[in-house]
Structures are given as C-alpha cells and as structure tokens.
C-alpha positions in Angstrom: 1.0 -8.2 -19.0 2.9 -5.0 -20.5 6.2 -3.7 -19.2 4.2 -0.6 -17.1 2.2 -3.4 -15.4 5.1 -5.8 -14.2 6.6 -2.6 -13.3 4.1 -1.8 -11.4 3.1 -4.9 -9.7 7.4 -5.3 -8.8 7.2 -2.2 -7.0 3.9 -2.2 -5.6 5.0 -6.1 -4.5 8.7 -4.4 -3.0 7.1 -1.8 -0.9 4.3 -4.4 0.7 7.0 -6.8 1.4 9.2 -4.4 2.8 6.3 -2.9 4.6 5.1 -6.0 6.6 9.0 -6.8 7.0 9.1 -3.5 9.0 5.5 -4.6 10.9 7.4 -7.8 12.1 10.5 -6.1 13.2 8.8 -3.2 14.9 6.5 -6.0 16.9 9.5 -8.2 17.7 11.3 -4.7 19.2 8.1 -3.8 21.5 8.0 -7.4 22.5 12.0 -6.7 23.2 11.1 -3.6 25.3 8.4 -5.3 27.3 10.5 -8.3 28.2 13.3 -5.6 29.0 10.3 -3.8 31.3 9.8 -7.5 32.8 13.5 -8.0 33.6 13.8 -5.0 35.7 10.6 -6.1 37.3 12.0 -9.2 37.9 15.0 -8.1 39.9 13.4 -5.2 42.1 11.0 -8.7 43.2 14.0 -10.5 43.9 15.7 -7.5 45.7 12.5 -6.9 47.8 12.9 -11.1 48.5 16.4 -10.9 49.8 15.9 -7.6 51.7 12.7 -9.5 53.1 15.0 -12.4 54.4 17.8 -10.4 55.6 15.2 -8.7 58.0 13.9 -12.2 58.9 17.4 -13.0 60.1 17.8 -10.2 61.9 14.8 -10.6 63.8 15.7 -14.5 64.4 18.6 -12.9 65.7 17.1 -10.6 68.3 14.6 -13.7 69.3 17.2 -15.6 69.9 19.5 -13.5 72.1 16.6 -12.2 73.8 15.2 -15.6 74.7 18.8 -16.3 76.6 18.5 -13.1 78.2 20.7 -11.6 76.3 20.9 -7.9 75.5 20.0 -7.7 72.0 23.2 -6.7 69.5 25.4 -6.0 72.6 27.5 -9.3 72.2 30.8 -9.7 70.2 29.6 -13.0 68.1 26.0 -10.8 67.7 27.5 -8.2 66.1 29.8 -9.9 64.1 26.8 -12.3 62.8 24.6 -9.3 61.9 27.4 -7.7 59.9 28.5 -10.9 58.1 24.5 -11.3 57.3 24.1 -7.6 56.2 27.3 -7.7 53.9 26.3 -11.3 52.0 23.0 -9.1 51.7 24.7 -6.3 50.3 26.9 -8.6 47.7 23.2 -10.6 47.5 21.7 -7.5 46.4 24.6 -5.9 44.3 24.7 -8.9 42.6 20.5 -9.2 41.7 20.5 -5.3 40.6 23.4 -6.2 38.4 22.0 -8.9 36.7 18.9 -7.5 36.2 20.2 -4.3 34.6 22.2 -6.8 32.4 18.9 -9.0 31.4 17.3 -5.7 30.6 20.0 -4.4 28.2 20.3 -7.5 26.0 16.8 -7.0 25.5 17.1 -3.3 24.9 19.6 -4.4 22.7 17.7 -6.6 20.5 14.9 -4.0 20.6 17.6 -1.3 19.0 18.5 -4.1 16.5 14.9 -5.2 15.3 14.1 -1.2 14.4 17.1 -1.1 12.7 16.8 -4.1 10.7 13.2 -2.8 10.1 14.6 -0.2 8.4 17.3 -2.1 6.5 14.0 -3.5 5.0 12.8 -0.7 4.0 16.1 0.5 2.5 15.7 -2.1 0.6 12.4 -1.9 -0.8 14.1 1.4 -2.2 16.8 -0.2 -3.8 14.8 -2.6 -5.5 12.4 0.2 -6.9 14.8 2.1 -8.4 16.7 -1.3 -10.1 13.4 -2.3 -11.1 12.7 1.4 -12.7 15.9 0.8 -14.1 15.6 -2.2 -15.6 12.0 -0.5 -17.1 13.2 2.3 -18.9 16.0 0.1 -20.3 13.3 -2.1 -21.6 11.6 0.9 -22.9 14.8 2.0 -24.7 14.5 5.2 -22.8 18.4 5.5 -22.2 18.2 9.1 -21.3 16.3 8.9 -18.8 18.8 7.1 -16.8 22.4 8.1 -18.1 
C-alpha cells in the first residue's frame, strides 16, 4: 500500500472511530436525560404517596374524634396531633422533592459530561488527522508544506 493510501485509510479509520465514539456518548447522555426525566417522576409519585397518607391520617383523625362524640379539630391534643402530622409531612415532603431534584442533577450531570466527552472524541479525531498529514508530507519530503 503507498504512502497516499495509509494516509488515507488512517484518517478515514480516525474520523469513523471518532464518529461512533460520539454515537456512544450521545446515546449514553439521552439515556442520562431519560433516567433524569424518571427521577423527577419518581419523586412527584412519592410526594403524591405521602400527601395521600397525610390525608388518610387526617381523616382517621376526624373518625376517631367523631366516633367519641367529639367535635372534630376542636380539642387541644386534636389540634396539636394534626399539626405534628402536617409538619413531619411537610419535612416528609421537603425532604422527597429534595432528593429527587438531587437524583435528577447527577444524571443531568453525566448527560452534560457524555456530550462533552463526545466531543473530546472528536477533537481528537482532528488531532490525529493533522499528525497523520504530518507525518505524510514528511514522508513525502514535502517540508514546505508544513514549516
């Protein structure tokens, strides 16, 4: 094979490499977003959960007051049990959304990271070109060309 071939087939063989390189890290940041996309998901279910079961306790609460003839919410230990319930809720639910925002931005994160190592690759492929075109027209004795 002469010297225009191999230089050829390097660079042609540089740019496919780098090319799928870029394919893998642009698949591994959309996989990055939709997992980020599933964490947020994640924590609005658990949020909805918890909001769920802070209304099931308040409603215990009322059937249970009202089934000792109570009048619902009217009672010192009442209302201090329906604000201790709604502020673990609160912490419950601060705590959820936090997390989840958290989850989500690691994987936004590594998204941001696998572009930009995707074009690293790329960056490269460049360099490798232009050593390789180098390297050619040194070959060639062509010293102009790259002086």
């Amino acid at each position: 094979m002469g010297q225009g071939m191999m230089f050829a087939f390097s660079v042609g063989t540089a740019l496919m490499s780098a090319k799928l390189q870029k394919d893998a890290y642009e698949a591994e940041a959309q996989q990055n977003e939709e997992n980020a996309e599933m964490a947020k998901m994640q924590a609005d279910q658990q949020e909805n959960s918890r909001r769920s079961q802070l209304l099931q306790i308040m409603s215990a609460l009322n059937v249970s007051e009202s089934s000792r003839g109570l009048s619902i919410g009217t009672g010192g230990s009442s209302k201090a049990l329906r604000e201790n319930e709604i502020n673990l809720a609160k912490a419950d639910l601060s705590s959820i959304k936090l997390m989840g925002l958290n989850k989500a931005r690691q994987f936004k994160m590594g998204a941001s990271s696998s572009r930009t190592s995707g074009k690293a690759a790329m960056l490269g492929a460049g360099t490798q070109v232009a050593t390789s075109y180098r390297r050619y027209k040194i070959d060639k004795g062509d010293w102009k060309v790259i002086s």
